[in-house]
C-alpha positions in Angstrom: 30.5 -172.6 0.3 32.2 -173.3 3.8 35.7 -175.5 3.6 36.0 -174.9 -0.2 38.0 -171.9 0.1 41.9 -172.3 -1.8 44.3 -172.0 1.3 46.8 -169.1 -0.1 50.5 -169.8 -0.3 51.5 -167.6 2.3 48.4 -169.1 4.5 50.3 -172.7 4.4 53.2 -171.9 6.9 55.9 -173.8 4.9 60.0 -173.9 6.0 61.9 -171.4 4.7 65.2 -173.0 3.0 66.8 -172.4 6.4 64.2 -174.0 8.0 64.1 -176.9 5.8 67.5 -177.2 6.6 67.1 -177.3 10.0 64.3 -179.8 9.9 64.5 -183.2 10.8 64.3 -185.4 7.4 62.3 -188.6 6.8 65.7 -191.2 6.3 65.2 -191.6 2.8 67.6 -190.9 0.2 66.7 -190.5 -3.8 69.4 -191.9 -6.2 68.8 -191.2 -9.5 70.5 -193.8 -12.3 71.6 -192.2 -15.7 67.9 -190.0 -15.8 68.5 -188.6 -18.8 65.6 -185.3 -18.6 66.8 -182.1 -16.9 62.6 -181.5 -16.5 62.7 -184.7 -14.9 65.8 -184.0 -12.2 63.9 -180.5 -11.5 60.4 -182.6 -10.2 62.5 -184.9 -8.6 64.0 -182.5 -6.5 60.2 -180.9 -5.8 59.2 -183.7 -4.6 62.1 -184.5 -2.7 61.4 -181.3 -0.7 57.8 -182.4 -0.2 58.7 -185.3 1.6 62.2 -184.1 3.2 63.9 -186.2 1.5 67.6 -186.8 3.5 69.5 -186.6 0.3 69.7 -186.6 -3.6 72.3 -188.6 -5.3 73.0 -187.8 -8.6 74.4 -190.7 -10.7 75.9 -191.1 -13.7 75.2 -189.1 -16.8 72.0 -187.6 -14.4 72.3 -183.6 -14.7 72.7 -181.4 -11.9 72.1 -178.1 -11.5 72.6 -175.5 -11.9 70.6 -175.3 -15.4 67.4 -173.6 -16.2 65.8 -176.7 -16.9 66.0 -178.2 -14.1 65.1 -174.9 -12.2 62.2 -174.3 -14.4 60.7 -177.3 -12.6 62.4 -177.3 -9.0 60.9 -173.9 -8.1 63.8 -174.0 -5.5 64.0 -176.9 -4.5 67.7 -177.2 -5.5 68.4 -175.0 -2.7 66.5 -177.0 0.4 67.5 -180.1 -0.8 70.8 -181.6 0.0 72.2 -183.2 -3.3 75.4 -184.6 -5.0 76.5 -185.7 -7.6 78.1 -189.7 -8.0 80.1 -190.5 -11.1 80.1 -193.9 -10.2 76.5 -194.6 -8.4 78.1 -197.8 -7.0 80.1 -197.0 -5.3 78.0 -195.0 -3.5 75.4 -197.4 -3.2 78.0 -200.2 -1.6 78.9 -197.3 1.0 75.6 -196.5 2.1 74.9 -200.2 2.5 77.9 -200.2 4.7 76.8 -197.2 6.8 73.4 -199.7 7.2 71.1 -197.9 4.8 68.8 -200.3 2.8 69.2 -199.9 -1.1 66.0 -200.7 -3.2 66.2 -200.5 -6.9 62.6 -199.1 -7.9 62.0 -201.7 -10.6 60.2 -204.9 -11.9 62.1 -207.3 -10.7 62.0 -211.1 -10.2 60.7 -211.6 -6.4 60.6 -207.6 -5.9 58.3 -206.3 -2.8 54.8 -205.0 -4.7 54.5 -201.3 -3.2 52.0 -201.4 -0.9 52.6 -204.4 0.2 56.6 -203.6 1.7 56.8 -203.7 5.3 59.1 -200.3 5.9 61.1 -200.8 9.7 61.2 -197.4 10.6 64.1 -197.7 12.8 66.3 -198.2 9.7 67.5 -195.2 6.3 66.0 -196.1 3.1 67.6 -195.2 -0.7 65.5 -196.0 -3.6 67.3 -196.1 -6.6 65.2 -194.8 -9.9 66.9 -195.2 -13.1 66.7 -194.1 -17.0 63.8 -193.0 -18.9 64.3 -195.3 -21.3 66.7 -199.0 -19.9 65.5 -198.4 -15.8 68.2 -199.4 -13.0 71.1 -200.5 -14.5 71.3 -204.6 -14.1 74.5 -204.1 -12.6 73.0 -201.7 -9.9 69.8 -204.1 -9.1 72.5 -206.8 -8.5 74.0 -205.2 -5.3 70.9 -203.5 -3.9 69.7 -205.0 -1.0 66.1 -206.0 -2.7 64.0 -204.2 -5.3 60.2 -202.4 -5.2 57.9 -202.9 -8.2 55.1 -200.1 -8.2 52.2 -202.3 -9.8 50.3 -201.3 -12.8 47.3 -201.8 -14.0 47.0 -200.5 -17.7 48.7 -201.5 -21.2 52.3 -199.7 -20.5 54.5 -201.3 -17.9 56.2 -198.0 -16.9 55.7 -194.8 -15.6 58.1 -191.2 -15.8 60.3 -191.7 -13.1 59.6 -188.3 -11.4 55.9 -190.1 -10.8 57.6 -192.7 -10.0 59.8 -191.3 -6.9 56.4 -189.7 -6.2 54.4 -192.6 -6.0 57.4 -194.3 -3.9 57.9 -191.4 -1.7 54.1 -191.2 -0.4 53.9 -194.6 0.4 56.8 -194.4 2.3 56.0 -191.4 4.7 51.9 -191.5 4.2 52.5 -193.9 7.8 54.0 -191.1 9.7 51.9 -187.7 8.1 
């Protein structure tokens, strides 16, 4: 059948690391709070290449590579995407608001923006904040973001893995601009 045929890897002209590098990124930075799964730090850096993500933070008890966990699941992407690691997430989170960077804690929060439904101004930086598997953003942490982003659900559990999560929150944000 015409148009069904699987487009091979090497037919999908992606960036080399260097060119990834190089690239100009989308202004949105991934700060992870206290995740807890190595798997899920390895997808999270995946999809941060996907969507040239400016920068990973690492916060907290979150691991960083190297580890084969996390590269089981990266497939590289620990190498194109620039990441570091934040004993003290907020600290980092009160200096990027300082630099003018909006911080949104991904979570269900009283008056949060429903995804979807936010209003991005793309002449400003963006970190999302995504915390534990199991508590979410640290209270502490939504206090001093800037606002919060609930990603609504529809079925009987009121979460999702936070890799789908940055996933989810990462399309909606660059799907204007692709």
């Amino acid at each position: 059948m015409e148009g069904k045929k699987k487009i091979l890897n090497d037919e999908l002209g992606r960036l080399s690391v260097e060119g990834f590098k190089a690239a100009e990124k989308n202004g949105i930075y991934v700060l992870l709070d206290n995740i807890r799964s190595r798997n899920n730090v390895g997808s999270i850096f995946r999809t941060c290449d996907a969507f040239r993500v400016k920068e990973i933070i690492l916060g907290g008890i979150t691991p960083i590579p190297p580890h084969r966990d996390i590269y089981k699941t990266a497939l590289g992407a620990t190498e194109s995407v620039d990441w570091k690691h934040c004993a003290d997430l907020k600290a980092s989170i009160l200096s990027m608001k300082e630099e003018g960077i909006v911080v949104l804690a991904v979570e269900q929060v009283e008056n949060a923006h429903i995804l979807g439904e936010f209003e991005k101004d793309n002449s400003k930086e963006y970190a999302f904040v995504f915390g534990s598997e199991v508590g979410g953003v640290d209270q502490e942490i939504v206090n001093i973001c800037d606002g919060s982003i609930e990603i609504p659900q529809y079925g009987t559990k009121h979460s999702l893995n936070v890799a789908m999560s940055v996933g989810v929150v990462l399309w909606e944000m660059v799907r204007e601009a692709s």
